[in-house]
N, CA, C and O atoms as CSV, one atom per row, in Angstrom:
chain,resi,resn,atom,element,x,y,z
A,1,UNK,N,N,4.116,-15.174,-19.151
A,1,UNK,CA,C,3.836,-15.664,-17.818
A,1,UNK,C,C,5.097,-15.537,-16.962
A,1,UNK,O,O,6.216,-15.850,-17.370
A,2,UNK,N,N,4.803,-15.001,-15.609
A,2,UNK,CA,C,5.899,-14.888,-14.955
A,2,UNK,C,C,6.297,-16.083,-14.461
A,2,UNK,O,O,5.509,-16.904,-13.992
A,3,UNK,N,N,8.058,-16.312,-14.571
A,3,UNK,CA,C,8.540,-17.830,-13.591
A,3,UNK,C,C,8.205,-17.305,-12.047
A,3,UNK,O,O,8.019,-16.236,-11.466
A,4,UNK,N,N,8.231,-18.252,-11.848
A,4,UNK,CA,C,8.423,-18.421,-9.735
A,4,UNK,C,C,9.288,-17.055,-9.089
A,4,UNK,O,O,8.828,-16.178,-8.358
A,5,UNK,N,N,10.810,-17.201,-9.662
A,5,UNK,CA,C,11.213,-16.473,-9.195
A,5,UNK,C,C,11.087,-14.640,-9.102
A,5,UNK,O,O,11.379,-13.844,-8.208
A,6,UNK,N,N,10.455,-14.456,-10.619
A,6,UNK,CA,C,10.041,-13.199,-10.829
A,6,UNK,C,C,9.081,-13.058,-9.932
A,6,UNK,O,O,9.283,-12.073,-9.222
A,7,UNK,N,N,7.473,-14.033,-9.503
A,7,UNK,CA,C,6.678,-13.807,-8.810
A,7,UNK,C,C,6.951,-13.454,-7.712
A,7,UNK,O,O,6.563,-12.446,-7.121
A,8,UNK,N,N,7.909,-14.584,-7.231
A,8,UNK,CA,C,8.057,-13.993,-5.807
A,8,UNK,C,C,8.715,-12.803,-5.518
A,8,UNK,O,O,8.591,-12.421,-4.354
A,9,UNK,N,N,9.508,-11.983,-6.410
A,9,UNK,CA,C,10.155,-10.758,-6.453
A,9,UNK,C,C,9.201,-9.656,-6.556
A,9,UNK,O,O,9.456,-8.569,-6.038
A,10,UNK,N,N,7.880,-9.919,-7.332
A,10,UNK,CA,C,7.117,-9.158,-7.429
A,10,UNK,C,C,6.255,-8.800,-6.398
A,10,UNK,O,O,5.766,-7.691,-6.185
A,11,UNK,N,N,6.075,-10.093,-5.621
A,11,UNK,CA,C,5.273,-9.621,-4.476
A,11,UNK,C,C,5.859,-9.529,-3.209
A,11,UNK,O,O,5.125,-9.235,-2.266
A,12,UNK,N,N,7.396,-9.783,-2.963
A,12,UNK,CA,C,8.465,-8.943,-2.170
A,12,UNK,C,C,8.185,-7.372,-2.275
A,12,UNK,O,O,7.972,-6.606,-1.335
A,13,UNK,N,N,8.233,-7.077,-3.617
A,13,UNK,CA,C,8.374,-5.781,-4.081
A,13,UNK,C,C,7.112,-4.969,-3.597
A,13,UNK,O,O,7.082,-3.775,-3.300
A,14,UNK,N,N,5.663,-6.246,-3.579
A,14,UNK,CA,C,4.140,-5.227,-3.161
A,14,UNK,C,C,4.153,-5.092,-2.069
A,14,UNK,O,O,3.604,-4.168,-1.469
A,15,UNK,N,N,4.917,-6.173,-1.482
A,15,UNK,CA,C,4.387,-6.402,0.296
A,15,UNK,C,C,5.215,-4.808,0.615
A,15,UNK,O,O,4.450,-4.167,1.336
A,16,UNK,N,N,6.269,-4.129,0.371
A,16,UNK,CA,C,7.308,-3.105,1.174
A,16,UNK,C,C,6.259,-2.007,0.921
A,16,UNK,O,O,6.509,-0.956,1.511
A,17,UNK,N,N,5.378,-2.014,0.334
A,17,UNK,CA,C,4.078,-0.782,-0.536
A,17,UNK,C,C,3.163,-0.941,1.160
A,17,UNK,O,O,2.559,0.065,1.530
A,18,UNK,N,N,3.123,-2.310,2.154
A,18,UNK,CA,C,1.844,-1.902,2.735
A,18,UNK,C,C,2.422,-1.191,4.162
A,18,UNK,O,O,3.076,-1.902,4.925
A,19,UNK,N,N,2.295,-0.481,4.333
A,19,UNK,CA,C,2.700,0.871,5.427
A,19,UNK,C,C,1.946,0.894,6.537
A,19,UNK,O,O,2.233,1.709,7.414
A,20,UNK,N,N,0.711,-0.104,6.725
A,20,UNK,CA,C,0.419,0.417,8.061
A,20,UNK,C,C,-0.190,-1.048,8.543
A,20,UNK,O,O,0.396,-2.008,8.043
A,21,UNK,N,N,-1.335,-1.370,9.486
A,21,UNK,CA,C,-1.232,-1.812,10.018
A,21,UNK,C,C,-2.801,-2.734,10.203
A,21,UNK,O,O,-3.387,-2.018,11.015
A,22,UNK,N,N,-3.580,-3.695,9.943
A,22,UNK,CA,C,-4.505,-3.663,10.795
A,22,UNK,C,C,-4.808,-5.009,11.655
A,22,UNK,O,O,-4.294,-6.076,11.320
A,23,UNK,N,N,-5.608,-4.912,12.700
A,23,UNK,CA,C,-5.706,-5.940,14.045
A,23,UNK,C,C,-7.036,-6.804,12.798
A,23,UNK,O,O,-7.760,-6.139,12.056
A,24,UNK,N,N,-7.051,-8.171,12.860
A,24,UNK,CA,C,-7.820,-9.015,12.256
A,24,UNK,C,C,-8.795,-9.937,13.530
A,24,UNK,O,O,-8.306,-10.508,14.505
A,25,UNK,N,N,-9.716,-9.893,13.303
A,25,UNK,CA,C,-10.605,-11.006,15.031
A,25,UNK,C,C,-11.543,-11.563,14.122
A,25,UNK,O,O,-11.715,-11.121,12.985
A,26,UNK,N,N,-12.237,-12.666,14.680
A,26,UNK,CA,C,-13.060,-13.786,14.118
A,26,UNK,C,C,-13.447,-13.943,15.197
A,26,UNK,O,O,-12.933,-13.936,16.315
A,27,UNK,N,N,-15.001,-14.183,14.563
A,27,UNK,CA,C,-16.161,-14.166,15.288
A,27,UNK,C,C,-15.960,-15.842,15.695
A,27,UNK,O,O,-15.921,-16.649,14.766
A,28,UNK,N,N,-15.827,-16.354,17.202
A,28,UNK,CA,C,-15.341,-17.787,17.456
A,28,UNK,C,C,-17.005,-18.670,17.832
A,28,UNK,O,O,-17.081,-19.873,18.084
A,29,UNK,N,N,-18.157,-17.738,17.779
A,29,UNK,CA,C,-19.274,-18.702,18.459
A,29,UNK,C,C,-19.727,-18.290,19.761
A,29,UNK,O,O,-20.807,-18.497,20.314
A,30,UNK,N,N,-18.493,-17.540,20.231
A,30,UNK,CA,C,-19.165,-16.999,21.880
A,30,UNK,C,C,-18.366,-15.583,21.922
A,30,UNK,O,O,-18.312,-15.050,23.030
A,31,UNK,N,N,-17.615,-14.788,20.620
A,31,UNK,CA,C,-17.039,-13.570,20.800
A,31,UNK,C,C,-16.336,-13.800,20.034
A,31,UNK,O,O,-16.101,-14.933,19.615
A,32,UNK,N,N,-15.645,-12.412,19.532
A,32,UNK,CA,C,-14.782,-12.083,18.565
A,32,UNK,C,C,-13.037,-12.641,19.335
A,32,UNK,O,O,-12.831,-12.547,20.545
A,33,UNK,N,N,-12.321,-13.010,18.665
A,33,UNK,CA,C,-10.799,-13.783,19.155
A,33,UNK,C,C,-9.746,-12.990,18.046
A,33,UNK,O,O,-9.897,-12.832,16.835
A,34,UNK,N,N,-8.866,-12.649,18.749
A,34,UNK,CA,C,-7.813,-12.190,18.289
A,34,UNK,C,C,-6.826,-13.190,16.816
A,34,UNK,O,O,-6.475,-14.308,17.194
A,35,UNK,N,N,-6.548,-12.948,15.782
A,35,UNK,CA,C,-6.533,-14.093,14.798
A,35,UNK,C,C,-4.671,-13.284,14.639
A,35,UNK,O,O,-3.560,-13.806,14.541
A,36,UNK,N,N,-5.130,-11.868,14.684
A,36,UNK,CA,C,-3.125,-11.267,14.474
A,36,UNK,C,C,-3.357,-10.014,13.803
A,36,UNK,O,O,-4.420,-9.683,13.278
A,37,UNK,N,N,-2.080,-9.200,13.862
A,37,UNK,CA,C,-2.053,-8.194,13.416
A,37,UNK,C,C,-1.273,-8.423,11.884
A,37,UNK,O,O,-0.332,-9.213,11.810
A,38,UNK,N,N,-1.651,-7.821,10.929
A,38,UNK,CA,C,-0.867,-7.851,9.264
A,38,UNK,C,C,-0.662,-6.492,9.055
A,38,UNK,O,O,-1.354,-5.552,9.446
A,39,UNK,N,N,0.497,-6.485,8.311
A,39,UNK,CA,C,0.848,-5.141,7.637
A,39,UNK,C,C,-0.252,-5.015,6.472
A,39,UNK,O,O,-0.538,-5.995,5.786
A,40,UNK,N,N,-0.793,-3.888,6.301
A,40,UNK,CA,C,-1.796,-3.675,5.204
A,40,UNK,C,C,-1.517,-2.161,4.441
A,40,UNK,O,O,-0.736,-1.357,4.950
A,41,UNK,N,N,-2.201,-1.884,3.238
A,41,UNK,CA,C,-2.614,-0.830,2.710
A,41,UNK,C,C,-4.373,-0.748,2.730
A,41,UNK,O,O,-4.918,-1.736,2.237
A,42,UNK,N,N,-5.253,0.301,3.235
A,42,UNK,CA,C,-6.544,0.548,2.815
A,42,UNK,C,C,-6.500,1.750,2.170
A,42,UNK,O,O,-5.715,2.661,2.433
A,43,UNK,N,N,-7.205,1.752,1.463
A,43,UNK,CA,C,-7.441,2.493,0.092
A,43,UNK,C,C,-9.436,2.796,-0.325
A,43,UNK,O,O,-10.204,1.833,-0.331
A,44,UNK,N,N,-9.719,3.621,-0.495
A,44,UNK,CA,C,-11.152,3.665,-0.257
A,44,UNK,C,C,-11.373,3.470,-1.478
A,44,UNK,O,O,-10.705,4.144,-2.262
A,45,UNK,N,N,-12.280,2.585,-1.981
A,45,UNK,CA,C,-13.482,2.184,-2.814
A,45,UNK,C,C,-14.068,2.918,-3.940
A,45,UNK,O,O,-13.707,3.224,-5.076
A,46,UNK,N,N,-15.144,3.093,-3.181
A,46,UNK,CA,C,-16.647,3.517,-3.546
A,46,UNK,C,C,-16.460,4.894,-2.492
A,46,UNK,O,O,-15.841,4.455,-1.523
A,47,UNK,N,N,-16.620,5.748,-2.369
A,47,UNK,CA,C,-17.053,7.439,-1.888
A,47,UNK,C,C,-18.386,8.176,-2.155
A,47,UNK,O,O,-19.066,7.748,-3.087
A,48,UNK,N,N,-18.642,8.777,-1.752
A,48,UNK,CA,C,-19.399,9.767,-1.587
A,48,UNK,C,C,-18.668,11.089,-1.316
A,48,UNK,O,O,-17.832,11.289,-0.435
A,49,UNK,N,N,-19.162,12.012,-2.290
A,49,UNK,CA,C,-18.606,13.507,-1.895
A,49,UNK,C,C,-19.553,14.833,-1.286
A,49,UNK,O,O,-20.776,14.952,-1.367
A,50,UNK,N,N,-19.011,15.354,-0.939
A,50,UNK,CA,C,-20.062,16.339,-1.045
A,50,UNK,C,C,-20.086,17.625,-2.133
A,50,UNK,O,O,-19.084,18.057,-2.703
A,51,UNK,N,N,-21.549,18.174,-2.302
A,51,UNK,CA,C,-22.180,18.610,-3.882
A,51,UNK,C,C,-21.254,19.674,-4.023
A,51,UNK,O,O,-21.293,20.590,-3.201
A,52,UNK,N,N,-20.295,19.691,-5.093
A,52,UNK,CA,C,-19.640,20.795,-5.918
A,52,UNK,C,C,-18.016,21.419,-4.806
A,52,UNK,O,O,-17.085,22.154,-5.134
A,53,UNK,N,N,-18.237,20.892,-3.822
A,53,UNK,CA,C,-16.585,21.377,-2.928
A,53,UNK,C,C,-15.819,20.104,-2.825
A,53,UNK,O,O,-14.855,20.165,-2.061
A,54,UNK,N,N,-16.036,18.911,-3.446
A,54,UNK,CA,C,-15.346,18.161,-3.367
A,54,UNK,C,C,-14.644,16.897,-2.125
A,54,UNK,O,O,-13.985,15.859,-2.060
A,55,UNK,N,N,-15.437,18.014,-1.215
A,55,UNK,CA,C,-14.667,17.383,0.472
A,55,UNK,C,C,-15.636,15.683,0.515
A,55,UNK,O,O,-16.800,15.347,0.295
A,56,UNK,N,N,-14.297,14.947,0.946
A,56,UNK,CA,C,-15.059,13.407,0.965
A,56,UNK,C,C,-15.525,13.330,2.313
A,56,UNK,O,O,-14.700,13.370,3.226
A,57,UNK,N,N,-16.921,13.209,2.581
A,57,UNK,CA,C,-17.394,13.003,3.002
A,57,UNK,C,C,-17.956,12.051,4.147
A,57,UNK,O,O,-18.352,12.324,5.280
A,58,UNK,N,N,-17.845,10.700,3.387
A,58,UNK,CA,C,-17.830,9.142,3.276
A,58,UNK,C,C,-17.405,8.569,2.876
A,58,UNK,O,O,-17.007,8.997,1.793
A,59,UNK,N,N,-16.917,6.807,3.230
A,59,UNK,CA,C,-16.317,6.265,1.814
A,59,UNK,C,C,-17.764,4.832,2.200
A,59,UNK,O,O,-18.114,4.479,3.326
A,60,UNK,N,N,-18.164,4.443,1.217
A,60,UNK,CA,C,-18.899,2.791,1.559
A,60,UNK,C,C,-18.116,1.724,1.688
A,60,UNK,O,O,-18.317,0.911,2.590
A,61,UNK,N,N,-17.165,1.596,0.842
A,61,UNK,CA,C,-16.791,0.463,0.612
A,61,UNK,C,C,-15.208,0.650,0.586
A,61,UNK,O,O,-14.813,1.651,-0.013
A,62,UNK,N,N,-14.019,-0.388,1.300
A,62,UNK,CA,C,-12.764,-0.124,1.354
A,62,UNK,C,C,-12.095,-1.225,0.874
A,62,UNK,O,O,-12.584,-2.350,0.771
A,63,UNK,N,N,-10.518,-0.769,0.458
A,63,UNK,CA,C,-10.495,-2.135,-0.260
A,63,UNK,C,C,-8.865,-2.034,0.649
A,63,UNK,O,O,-8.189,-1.006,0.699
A,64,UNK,N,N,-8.483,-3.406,1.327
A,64,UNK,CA,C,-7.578,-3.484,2.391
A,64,UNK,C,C,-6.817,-4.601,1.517
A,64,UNK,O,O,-7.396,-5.543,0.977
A,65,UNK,N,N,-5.197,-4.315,1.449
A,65,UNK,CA,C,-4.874,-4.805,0.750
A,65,UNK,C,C,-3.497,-5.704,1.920
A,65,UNK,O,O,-2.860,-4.913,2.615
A,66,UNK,N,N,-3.183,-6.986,2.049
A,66,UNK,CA,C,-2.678,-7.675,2.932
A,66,UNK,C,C,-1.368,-8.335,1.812
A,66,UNK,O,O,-1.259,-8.245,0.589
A,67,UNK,N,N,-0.588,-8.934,2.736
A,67,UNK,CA,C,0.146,-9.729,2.181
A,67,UNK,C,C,-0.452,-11.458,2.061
A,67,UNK,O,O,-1.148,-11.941,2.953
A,68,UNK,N,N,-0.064,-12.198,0.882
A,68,UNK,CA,C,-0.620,-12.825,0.464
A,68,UNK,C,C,-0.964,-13.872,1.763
A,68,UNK,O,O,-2.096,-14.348,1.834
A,69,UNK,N,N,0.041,-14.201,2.765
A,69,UNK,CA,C,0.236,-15.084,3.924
A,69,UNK,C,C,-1.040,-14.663,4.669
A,69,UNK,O,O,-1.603,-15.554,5.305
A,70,UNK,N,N,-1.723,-13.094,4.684
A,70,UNK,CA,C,-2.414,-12.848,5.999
A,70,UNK,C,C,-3.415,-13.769,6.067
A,70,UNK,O,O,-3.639,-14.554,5.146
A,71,UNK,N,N,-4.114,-13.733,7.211
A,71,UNK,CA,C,-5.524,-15.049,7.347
A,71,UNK,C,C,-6.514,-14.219,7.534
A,71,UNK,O,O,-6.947,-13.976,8.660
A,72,UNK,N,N,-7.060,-13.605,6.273
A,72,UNK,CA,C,-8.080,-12.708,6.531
A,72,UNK,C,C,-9.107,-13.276,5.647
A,72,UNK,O,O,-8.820,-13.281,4.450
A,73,UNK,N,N,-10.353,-13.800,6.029
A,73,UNK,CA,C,-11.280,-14.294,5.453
A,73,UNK,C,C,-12.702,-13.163,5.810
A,73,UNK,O,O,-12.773,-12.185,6.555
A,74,UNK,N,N,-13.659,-13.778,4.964
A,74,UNK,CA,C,-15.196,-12.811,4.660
A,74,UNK,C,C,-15.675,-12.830,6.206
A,74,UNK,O,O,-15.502,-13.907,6.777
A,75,UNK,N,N,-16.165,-11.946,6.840
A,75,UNK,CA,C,-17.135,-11.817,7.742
A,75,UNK,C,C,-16.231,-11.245,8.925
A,75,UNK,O,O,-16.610,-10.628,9.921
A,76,UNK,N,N,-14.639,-11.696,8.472
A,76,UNK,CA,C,-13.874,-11.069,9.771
A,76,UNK,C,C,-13.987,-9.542,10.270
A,76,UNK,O,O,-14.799,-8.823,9.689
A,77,UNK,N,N,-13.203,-9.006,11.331
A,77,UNK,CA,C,-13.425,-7.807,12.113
A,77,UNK,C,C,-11.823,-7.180,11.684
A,77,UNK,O,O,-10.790,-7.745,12.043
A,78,UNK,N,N,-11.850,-5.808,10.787
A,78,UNK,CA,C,-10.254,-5.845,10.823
A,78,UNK,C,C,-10.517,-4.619,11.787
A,78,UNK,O,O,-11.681,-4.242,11.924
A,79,UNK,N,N,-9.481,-3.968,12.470
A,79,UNK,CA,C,-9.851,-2.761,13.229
A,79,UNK,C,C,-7.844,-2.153,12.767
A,79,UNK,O,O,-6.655,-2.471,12.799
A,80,UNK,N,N,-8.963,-0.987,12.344
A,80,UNK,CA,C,-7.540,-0.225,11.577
A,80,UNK,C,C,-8.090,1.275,11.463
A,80,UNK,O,O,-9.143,1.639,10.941
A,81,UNK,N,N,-6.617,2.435,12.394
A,81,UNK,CA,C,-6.630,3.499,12.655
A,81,UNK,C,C,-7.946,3.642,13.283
A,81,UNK,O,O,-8.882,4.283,12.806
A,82,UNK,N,N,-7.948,3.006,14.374
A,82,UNK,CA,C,-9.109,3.555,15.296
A,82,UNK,C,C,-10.943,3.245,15.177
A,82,UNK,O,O,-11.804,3.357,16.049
A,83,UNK,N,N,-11.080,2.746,13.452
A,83,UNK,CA,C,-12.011,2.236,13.197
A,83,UNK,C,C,-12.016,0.836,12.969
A,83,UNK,O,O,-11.047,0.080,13.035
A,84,UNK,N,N,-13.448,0.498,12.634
A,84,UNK,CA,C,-13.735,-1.090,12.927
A,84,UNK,C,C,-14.425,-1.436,11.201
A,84,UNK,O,O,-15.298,-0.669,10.794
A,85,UNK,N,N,-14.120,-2.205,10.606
A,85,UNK,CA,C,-14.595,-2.861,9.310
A,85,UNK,C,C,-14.857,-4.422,9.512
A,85,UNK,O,O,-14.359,-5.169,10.354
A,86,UNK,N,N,-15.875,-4.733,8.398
A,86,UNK,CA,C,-16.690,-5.975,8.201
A,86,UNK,C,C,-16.064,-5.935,6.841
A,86,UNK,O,O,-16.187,-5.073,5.970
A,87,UNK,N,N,-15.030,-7.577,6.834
A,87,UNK,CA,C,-14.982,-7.423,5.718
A,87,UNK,C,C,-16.156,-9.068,4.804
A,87,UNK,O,O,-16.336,-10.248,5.105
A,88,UNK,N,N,-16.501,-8.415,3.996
A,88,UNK,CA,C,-17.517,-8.681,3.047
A,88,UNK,C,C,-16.696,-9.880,2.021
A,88,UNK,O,O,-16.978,-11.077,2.077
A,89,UNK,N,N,-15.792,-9.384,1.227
A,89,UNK,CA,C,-15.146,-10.951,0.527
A,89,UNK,C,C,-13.450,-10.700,0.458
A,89,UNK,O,O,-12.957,-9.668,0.911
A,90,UNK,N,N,-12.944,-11.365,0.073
A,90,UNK,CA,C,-11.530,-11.830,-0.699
A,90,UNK,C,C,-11.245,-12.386,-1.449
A,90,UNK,O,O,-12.104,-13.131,-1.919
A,91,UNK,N,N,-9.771,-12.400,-2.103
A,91,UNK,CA,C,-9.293,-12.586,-3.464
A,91,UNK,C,C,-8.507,-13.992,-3.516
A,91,UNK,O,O,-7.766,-14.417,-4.402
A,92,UNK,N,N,-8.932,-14.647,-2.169
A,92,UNK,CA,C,-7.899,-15.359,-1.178
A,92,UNK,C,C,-7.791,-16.582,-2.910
A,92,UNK,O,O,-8.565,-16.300,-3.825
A,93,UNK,N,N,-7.324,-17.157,-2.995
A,93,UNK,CA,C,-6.897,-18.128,-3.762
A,93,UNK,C,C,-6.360,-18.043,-5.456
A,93,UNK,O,O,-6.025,-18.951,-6.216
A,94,UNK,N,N,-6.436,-16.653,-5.652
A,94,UNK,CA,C,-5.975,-16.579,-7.268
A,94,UNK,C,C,-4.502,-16.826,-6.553
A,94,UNK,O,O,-4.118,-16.417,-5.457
A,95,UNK,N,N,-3.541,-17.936,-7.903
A,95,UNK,CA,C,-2.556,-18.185,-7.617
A,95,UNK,C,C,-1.721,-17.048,-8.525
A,95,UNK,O,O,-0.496,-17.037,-8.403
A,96,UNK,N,N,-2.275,-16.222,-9.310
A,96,UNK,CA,C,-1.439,-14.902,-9.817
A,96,UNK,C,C,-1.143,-13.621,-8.857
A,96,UNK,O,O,-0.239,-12.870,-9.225
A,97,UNK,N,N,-1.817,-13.326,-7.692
A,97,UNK,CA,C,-1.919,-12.780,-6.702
A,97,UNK,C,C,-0.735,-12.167,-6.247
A,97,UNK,O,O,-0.346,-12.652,-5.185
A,98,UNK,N,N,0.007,-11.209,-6.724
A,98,UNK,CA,C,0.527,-10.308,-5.615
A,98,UNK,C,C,0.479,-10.167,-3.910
A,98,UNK,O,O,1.238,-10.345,-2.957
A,99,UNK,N,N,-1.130,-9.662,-4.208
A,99,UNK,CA,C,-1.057,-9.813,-2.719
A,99,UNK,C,C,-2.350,-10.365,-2.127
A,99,UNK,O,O,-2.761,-11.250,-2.878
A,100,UNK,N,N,-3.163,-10.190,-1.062
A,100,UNK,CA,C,-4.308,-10.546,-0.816
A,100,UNK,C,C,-5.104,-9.339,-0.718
A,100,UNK,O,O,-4.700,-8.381,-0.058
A,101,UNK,N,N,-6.777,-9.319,-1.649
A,101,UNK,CA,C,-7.441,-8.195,-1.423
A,101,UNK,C,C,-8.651,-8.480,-0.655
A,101,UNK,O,O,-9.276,-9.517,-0.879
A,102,UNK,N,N,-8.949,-7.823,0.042
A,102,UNK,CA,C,-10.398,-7.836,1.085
A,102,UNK,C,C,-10.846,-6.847,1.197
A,102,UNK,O,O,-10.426,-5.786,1.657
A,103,UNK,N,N,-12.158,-7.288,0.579
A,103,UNK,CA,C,-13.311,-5.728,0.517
A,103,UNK,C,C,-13.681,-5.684,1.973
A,103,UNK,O,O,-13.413,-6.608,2.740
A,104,UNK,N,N,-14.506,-4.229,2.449
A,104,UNK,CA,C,-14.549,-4.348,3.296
A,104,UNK,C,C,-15.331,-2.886,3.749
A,104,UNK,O,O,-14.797,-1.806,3.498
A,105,UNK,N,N,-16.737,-2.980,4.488
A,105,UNK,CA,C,-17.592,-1.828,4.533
A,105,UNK,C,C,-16.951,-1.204,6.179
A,105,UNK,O,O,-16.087,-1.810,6.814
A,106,UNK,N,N,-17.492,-0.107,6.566
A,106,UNK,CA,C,-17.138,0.536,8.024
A,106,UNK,C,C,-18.193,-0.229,8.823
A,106,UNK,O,O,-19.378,-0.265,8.492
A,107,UNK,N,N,-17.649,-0.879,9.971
A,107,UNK,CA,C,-18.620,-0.977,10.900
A,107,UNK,C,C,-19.063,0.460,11.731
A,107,UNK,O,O,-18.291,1.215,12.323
A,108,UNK,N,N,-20.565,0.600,11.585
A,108,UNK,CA,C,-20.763,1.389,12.482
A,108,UNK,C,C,-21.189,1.161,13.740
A,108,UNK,O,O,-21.335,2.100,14.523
């Protein structure tokens, strides 16, 4: 089991891994509200290809990876590189956690 201090070195060490960027909004009751921007990694899922050339096509499902602090909960709006995602759940409370994970489909 890792001590404290290793943990927190470890997830110093994940957070410098997330390279880009995405805008987070919550749905407030009368419109979506700005909640903040987090450094993130997205990384696609689940894919679809197309038959025998390999070219990806689609992805369904994305998996957006935050630092453990971000406030990204289920149903939020992340909008990252120009597109818009619903994210579906999170990893929010394992206390072994590196970092924070949030699934998350394309809004179309």
């Amino acid at each position: 089991m890792l001590g404290e201090g290793d943990l927190a070195s470890a997830r110093a060490a994940a957070e410098e891994a997330l390279c880009d960027a995405a805008l987070v909004e919550r749905w407030s009751g009368s419109g979506w509200s700005t909640v903040g921007t987090f450094a993130c990694a997205a990384v696609p899922k689940r894919t679809v290809t197309d038959d025998g050339a390999g070219q990806l096509i689609g992805v369904t499902l994305w998996s957006f990876r935050f630092s453990r602090g971000a406030d990204v909960r289920p149903n939020d709006r992340l909008r990252h590189a120009e597109r818009t995602y619903v994210v579906s759940e999170t990893d929010a409370g394992r206390t072994d956690a590196l970092l924070l994970v949030a699934q998350a489909t394309r809004n179309v």
